[in-house]
C-alpha positions as CSV (number, residue, x, y, z in Angstrom):
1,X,-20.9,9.4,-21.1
2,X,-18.3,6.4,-21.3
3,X,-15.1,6.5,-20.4
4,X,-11.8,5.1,-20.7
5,X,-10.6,2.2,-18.6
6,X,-7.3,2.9,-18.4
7,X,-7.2,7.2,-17.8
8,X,-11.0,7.8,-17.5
9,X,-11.4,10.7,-20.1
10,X,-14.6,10.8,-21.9
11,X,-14.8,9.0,-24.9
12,X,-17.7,8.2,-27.5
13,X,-17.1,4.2,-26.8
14,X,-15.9,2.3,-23.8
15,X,-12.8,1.3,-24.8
16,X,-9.3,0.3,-22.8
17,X,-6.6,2.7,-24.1
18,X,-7.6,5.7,-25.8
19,X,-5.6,8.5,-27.4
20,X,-5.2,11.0,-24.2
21,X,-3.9,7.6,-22.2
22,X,-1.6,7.0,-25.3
23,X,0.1,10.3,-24.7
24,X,0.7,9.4,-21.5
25,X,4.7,9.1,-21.7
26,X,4.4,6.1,-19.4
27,X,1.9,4.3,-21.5
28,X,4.9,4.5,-24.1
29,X,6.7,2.6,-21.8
30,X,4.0,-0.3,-22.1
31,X,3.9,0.0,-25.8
32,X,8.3,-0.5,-26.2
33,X,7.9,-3.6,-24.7
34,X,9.0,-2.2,-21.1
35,X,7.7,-4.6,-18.3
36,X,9.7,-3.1,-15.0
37,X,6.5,-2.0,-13.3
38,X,8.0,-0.6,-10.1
39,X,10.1,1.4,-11.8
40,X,7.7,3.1,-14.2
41,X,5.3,3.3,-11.6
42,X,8.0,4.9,-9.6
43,X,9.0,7.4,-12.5
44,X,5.2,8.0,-12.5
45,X,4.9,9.0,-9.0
46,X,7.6,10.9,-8.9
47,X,6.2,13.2,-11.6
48,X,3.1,13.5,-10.3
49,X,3.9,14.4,-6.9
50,X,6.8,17.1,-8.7
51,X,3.6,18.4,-10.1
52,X,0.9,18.1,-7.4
53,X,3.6,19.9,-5.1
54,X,4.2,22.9,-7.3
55,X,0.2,24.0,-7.5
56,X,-0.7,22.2,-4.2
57,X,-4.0,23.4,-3.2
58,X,-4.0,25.4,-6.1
59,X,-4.6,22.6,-8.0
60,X,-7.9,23.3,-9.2
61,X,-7.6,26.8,-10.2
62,X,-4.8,25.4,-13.4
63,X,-6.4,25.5,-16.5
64,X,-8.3,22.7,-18.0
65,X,-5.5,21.4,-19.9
66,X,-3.2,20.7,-17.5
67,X,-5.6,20.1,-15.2
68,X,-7.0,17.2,-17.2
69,X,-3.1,15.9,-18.2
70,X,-2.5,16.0,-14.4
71,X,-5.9,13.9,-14.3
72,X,-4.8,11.6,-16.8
73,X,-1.5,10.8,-15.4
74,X,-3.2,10.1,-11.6
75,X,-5.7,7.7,-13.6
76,X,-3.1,6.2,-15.7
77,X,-1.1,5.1,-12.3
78,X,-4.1,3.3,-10.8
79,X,-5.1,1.2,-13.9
80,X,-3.0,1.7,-17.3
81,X,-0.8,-1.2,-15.8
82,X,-3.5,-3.3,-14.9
83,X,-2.3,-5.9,-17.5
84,X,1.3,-5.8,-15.9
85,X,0.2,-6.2,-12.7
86,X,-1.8,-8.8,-13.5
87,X,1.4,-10.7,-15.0
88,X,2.9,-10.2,-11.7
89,X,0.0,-11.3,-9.8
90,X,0.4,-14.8,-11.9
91,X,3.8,-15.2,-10.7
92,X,2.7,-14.8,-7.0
93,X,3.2,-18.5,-5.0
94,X,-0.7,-18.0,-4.0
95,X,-1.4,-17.8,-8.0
96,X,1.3,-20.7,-8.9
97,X,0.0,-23.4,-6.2
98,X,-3.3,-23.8,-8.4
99,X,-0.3,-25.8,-10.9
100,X,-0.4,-28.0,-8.2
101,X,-4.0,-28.6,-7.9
102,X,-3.7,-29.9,-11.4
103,X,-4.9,-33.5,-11.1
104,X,-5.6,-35.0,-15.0
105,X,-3.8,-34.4,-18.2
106,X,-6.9,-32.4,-19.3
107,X,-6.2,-29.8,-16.6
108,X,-2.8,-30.0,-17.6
109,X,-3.7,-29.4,-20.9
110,X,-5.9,-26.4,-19.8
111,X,-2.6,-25.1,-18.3
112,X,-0.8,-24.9,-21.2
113,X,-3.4,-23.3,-22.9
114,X,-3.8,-20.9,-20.8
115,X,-0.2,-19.8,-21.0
116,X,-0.3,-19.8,-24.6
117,X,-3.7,-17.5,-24.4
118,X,-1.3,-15.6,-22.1
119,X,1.1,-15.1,-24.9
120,X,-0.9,-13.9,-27.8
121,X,-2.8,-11.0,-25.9
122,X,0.9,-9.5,-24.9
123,X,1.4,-9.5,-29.0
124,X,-2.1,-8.1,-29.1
125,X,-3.3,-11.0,-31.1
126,X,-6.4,-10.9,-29.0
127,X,-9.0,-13.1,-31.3
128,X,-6.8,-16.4,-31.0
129,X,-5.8,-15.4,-27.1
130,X,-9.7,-15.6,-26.4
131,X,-10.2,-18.9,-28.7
132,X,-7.5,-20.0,-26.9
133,X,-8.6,-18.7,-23.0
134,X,-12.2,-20.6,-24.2
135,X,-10.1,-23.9,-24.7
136,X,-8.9,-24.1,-21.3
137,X,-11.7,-23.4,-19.6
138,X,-13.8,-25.3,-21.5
139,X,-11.1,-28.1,-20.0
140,X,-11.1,-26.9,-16.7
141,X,-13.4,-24.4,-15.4
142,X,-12.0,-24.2,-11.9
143,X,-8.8,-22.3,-12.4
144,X,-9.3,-18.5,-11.3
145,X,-6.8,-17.4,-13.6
146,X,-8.3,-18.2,-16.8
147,X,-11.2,-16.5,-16.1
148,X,-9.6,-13.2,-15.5
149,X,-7.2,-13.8,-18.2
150,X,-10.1,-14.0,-20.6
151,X,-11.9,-10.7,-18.9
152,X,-8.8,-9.2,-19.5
153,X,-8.9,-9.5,-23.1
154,X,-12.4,-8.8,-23.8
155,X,-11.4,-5.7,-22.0
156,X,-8.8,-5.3,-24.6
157,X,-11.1,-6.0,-27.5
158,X,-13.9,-3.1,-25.7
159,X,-16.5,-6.3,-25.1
160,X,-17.0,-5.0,-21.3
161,X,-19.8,-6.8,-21.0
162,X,-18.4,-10.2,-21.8
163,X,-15.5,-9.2,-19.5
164,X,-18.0,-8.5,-16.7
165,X,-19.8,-11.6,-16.9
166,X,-16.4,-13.4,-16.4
167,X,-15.3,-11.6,-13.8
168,X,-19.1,-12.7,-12.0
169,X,-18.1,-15.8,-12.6
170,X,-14.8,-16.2,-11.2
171,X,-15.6,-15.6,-7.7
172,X,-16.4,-18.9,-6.6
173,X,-13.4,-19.7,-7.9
174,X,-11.3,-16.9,-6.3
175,X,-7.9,-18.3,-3.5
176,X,-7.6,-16.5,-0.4
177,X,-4.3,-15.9,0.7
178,X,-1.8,-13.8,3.1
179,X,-0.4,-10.9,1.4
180,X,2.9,-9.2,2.2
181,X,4.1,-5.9,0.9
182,X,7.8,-5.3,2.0
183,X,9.1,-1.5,2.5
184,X,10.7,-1.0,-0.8
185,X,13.1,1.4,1.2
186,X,14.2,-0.7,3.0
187,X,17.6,-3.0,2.4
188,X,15.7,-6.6,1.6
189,X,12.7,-4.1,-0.3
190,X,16.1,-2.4,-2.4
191,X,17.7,-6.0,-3.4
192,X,13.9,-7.7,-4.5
193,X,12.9,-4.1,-6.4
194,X,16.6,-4.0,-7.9
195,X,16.1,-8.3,-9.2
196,X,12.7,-7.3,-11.0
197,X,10.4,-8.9,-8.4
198,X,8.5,-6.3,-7.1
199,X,7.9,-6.0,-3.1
200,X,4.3,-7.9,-3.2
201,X,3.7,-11.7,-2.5
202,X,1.5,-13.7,-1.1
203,X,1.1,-17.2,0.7
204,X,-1.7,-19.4,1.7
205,X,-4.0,-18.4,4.6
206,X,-3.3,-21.3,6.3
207,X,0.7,-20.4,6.2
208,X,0.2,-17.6,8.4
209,X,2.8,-17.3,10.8
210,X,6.0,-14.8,11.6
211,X,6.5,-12.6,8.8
212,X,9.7,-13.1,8.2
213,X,9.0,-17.0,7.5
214,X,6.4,-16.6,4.9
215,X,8.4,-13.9,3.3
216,X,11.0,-16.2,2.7
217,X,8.6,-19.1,1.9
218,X,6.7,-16.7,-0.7
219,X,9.5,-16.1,-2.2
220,X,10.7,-19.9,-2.7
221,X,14.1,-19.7,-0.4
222,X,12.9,-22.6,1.8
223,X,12.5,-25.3,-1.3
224,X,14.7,-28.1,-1.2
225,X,15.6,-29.9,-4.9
226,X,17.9,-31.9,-6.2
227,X,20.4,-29.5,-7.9
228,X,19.9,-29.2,-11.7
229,X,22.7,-28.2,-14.8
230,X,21.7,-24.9,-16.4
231,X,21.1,-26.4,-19.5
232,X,18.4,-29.2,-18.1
233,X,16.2,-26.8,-16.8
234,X,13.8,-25.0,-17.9
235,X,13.2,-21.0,-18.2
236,X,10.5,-20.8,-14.7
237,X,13.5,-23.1,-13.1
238,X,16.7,-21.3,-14.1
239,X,14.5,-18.3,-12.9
240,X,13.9,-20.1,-9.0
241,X,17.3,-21.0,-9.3
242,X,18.8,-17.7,-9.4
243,X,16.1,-16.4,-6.7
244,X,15.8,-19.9,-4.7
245,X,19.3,-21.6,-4.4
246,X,22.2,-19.7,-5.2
247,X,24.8,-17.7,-3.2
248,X,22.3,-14.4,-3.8
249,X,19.8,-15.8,-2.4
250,X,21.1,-17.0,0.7
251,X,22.5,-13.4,0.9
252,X,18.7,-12.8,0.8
253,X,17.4,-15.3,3.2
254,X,19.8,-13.7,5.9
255,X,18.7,-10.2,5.5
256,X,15.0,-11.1,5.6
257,X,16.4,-12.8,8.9
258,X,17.5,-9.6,10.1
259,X,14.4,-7.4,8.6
260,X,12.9,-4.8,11.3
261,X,9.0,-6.5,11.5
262,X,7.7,-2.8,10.8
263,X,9.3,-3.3,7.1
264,X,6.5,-6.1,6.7
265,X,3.3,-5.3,6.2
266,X,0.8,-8.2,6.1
267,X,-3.0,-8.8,5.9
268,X,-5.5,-11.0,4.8
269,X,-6.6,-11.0,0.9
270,X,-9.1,-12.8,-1.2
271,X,-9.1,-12.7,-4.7
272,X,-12.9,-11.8,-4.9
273,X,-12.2,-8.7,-3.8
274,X,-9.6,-8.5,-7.2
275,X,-12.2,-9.4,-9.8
276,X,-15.5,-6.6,-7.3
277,X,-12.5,-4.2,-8.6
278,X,-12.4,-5.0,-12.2
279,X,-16.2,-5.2,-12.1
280,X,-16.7,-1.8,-10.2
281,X,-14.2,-0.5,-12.8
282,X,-16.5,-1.3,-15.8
283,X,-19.0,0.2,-13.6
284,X,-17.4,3.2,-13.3
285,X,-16.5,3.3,-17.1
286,X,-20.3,3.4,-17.7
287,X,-21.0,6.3,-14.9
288,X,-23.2,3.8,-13.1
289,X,-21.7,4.5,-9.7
290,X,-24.0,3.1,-7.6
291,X,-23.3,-0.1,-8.8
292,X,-19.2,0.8,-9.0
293,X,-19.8,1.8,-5.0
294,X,-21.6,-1.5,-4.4
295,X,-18.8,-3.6,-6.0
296,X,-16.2,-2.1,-4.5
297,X,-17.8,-1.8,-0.9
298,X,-18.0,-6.1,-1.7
299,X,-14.0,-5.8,-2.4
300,X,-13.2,-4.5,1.2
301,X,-15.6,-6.1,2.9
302,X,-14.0,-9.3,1.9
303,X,-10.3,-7.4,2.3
304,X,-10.6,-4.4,4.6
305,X,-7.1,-3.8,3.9
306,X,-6.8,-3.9,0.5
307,X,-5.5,-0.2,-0.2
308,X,-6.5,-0.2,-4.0
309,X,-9.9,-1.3,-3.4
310,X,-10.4,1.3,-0.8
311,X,-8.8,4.7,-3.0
312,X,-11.2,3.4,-5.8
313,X,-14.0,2.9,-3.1
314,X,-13.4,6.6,-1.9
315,X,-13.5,7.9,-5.2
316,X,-16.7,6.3,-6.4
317,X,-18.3,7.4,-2.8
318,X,-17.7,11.0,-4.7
319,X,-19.0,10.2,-7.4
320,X,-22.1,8.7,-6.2
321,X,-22.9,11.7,-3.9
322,X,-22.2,10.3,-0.9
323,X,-19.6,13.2,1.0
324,X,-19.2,11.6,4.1
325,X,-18.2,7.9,3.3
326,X,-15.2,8.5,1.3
327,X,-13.2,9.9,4.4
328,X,-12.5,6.5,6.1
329,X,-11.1,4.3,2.9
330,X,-9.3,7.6,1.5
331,X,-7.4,7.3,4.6
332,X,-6.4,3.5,5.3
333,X,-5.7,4.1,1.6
334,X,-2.8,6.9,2.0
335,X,-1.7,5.5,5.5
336,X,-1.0,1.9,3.6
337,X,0.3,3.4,0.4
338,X,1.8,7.3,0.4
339,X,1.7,8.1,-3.2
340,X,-1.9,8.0,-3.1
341,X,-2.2,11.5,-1.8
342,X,-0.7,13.0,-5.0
343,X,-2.4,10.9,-7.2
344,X,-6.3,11.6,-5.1
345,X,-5.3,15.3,-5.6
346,X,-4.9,15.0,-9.2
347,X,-7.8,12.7,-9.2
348,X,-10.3,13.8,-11.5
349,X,-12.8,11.3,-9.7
350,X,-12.6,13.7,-6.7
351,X,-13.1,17.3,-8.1
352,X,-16.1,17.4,-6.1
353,X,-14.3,17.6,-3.1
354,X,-11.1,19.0,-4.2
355,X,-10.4,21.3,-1.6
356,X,-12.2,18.9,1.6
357,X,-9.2,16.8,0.2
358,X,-6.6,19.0,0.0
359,X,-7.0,20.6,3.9
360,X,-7.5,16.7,5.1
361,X,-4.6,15.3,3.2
362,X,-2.4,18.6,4.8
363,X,-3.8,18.0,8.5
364,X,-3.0,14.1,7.8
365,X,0.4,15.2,7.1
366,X,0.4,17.3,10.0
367,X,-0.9,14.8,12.5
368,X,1.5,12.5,11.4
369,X,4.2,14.4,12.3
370,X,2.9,16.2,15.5
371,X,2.6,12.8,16.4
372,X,5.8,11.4,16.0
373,X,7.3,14.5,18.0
374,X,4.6,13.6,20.4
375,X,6.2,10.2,20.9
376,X,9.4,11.7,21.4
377,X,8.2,13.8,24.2
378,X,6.4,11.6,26.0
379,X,9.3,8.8,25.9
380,X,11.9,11.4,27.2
381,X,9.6,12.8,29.9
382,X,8.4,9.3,30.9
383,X,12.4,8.0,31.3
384,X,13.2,11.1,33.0
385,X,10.5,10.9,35.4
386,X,10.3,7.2,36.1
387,X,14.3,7.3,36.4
388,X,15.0,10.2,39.0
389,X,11.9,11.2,41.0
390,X,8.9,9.3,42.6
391,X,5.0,9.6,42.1
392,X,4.2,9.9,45.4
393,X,6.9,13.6,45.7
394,X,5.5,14.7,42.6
395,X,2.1,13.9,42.2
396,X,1.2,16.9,39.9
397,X,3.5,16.2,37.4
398,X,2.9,12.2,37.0
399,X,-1.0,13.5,36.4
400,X,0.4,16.6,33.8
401,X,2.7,13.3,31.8
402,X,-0.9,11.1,32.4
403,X,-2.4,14.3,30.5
404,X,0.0,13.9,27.6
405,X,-0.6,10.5,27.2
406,X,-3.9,10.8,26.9
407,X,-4.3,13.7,24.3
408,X,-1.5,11.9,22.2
409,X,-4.0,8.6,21.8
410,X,-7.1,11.1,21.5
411,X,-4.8,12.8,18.8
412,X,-4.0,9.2,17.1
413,X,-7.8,8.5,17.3
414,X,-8.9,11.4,15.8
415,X,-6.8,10.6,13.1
416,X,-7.9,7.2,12.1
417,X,-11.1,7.9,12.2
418,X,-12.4,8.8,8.9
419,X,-14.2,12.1,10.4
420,X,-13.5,15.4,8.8
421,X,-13.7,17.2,11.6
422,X,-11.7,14.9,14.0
423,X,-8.9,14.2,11.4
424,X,-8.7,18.3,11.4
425,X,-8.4,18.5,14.7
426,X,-5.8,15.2,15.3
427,X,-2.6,18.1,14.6
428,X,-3.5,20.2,17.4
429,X,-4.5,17.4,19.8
430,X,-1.1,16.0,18.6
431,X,0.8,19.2,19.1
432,X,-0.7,19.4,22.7
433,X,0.7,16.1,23.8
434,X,4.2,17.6,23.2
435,X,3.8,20.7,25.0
436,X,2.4,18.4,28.1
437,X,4.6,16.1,28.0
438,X,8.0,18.9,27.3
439,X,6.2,20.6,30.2
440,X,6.0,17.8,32.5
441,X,9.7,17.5,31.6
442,X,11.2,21.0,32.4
443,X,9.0,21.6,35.5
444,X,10.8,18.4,37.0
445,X,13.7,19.7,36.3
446,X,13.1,22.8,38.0
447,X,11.6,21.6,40.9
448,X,14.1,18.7,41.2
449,X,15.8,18.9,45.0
450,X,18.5,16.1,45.9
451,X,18.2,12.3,44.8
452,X,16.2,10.1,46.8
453,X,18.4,7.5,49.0
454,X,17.3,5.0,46.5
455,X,18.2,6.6,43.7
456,X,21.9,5.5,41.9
457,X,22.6,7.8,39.1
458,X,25.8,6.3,37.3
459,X,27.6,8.3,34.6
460,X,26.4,5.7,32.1
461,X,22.8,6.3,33.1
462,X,23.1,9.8,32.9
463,X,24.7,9.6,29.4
464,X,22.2,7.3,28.6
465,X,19.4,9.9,28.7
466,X,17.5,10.7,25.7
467,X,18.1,14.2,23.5
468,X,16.1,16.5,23.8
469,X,15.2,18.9,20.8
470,X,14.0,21.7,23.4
471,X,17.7,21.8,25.0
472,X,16.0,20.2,28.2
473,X,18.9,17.9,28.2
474,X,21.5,20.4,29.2
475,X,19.6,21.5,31.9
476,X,19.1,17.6,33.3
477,X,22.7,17.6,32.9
478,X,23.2,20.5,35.1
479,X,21.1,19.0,37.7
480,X,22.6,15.8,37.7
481,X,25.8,18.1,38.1
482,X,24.9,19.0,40.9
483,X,23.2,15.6,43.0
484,X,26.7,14.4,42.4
485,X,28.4,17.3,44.6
């Protein structure tokens, strides 16, 4: 049965909105005109994981109807925005070099229609857009965008199989580029959300280089221009003004400067894998998931990081019977991007495997944290050990912090590895790297005698030793205590 490409309810005809989507209170937000797409997909997340949390693995005992608005609000976050995102995408520097490119007026010419085709599918005039989206290719067939621009609105106007045969065709024709997604949490992620330009950019593969550099390139802070009056410019230069040259932006170039690496996250992206989405969407829309698992598997083959091509690849994995496959890409998925484990609970896409999901997505949580206290652990009982007390006195408990170590990378391992059974068992392996490496820890303090001859233990140092959340720091204190009588 067909379904919609925006929610995926059943419908009678493929079509891209349909009334359960339009009741979607953040589809409304489309409809008023509303562009701010981190903040409605923000708003959206928030009240899906309100919900999700309430009935947690209950989830699939709720009655159909809120079952299927739950649904309908997890499908309407993945692709009612598609169109939004897709403006967004255009105002990427990858998307913008292709101006560049243009060599000819005709290609200029191209451009401009393009823009206008642009236009007139926003007011929904979607006959003219496409007349106009047939002009410029027509004048230049080798700009990416116009090809997905026209898909676009032939997905509009419910021609999917126009819109597929576009999409086909734009792959030879796809950029590859270096993407960067910025922590919106954190303080450069705050000011870029807060200015309306989203935490996502990109660069071209052959600008790879520290982080922080491209960041700032992507974003246009490194241009140098001639300064122009407000009134000479135009509205895409008073915009790279305000981001690009003015006091702000400096403001901005300094705290990229300062910007922890781990707030970065980078990897390599090729367009194909965009337009093996859109075509394993239409896929899916038709419930031929073999060929929806086939496109997809194309999209992160060609980006293995690309975390929306891998929570749509897990879903149509479901959906095409395989139970195993859909473990792996679920999982880079929710690691890259949180929200996804609300949304993949309230996914209707993966009711066959509702509650496999629901005890993996808990023990993922689990890990995670086990982990993290892990690390803690072993760091204080590798500084305690290392500072104080030599291998060679204490053989047995270097090999008991060697134990730790290795069931906290057997724990990480298990984890990552897209096996049921080993991501079940990654909190326990986790939780057992503590204990060794706590227990490592308060047997050297009990068994400590007087300081080795070589050993200097200042004040500083011994205020310098970690916390301990076991109270295993009071007792190094009290041993310390006494070394110095």
């Amino acid at each position: 049965m067909p379904r919609c490409f925006s929610c995926g309810s059943n419908v009678s005809a493929l079509h891209f909105t349909c009334p359960a989507c339009k009741g979607v209170g953040l589809m409304k937000n489309i409809q008023t005109g509303v562009r701010d797409l981190a903040t409605i997909e923000r708003n959206g997340h928030e009240q899906l994981a309100a919900a999700v949390s309430r009935v947690s693995e209950e989830i699939s005992s709720l009655n159909d109807t809120i079952q299927e608005e739950l649904s309908n609000l997890a499908s309407v976050l993945e692709w009612g925005f598609e169109e939004i995102r897709w403006e967004l995408q255009q105002q990427t520097h990858i998307l913008k070099s292709i101006d560049r490119t243009l060599r000819n007026p005709t290609q200029t010419q191209a451009h401009e229609w393009r823009r206008m085709a642009e236009q007139l599918r926003e007011r929904g005039c979607l006959n003219e857009a496409a007349e106009w989206f047939q002009k410029a290719l027509k004048a230049n067939p080798l700009d990416y965008r116009t090809y997905v621009g026209l898909a676009m609105t032939c997905l509009w106007g419910k021609n999917f199989g126009k819109a597929k045969e576009l999409l086909e065709k734009s792959l030879p024709h796809a950029p590859k580029c270096k993407r960067l997604i910025v922590e919106p949490t954190s303080t450069v992620g705050q000011i870029l959300c807060s200015s309306g330009r989203g935490t996502e950019f990109t660069i071209p593969s052959r600008g790879f280089g520290d982080d922080r550099h491209d960041l700032t390139e992507a974003l246009g802070l490194n241009r140098k221009r001639r300064r122009k009056k407000i009134e000479e410019m135009t509205d895409d230069e008073a915009i790279d003004e305000a981001f690009g040259f003015g006091d702000e932006s400096d403001d901005l170039k300094s705290q990229i400067a300062r910007l922890d690496a781990r707030y970065i996250r980078t990897f390599q992206f090729d367009y194909q894998s965009n337009s093996y989405r859109l075509i394993g969407r239409i896929h899916a829309c038709r419930d031929d998931w073999a060929n929806a698992t086939s496109a997809l598997r194309s999209a992160i083959q060609l980006s293995p990081e690309y975390e929306e091509g891998n929570y749509e690849y897990a879903q149509y994995c479901v959906q095409s019977g395989d139970r195993q496959e859909w473990i792996g890409p679920l999982l880079r998925a929710t690691t890259a991007k949180p929200a996804y484990q609300y949304m993949a609970l309230a996914e209707r896409n993966f009711a066959p495997v509702r509650s496999e999901l629901a005890r993996l997505l808990t023990a993922i949580k689990e890990a995670n944290r086990n982990i993290r206290e892990a690390e803690k652990s072993q760091h204080q009982s590798e500084s305690f050990l290392h500072s104080f007390l030599r291998s060679r006195d204490f053989p047995e408990l270097f090999r008991l912090y060697d134990r730790a170590v290795r069931k906290l990378a057997e724990a990480k391992e298990d984890a990552a590895s897209g096996d049921y059974r080993k991501v079940l068992e990654a909190p326990i392996k986790a939780s057992q790297a503590r204990e060794l490496a706590d227990s490592a820890t308060k047997q050297a303090v009990l068994r400590m005698g007087p300081p080795p001859d070589d050993v200097n233990v200042s004040p500083q140092k011994a205020q310098g030793l970690p916390a301990s959340p076991s109270g295993i720091i009071a007792a190094i204190g009290r041993a310390i205590g006494l070394w110095k009588r």
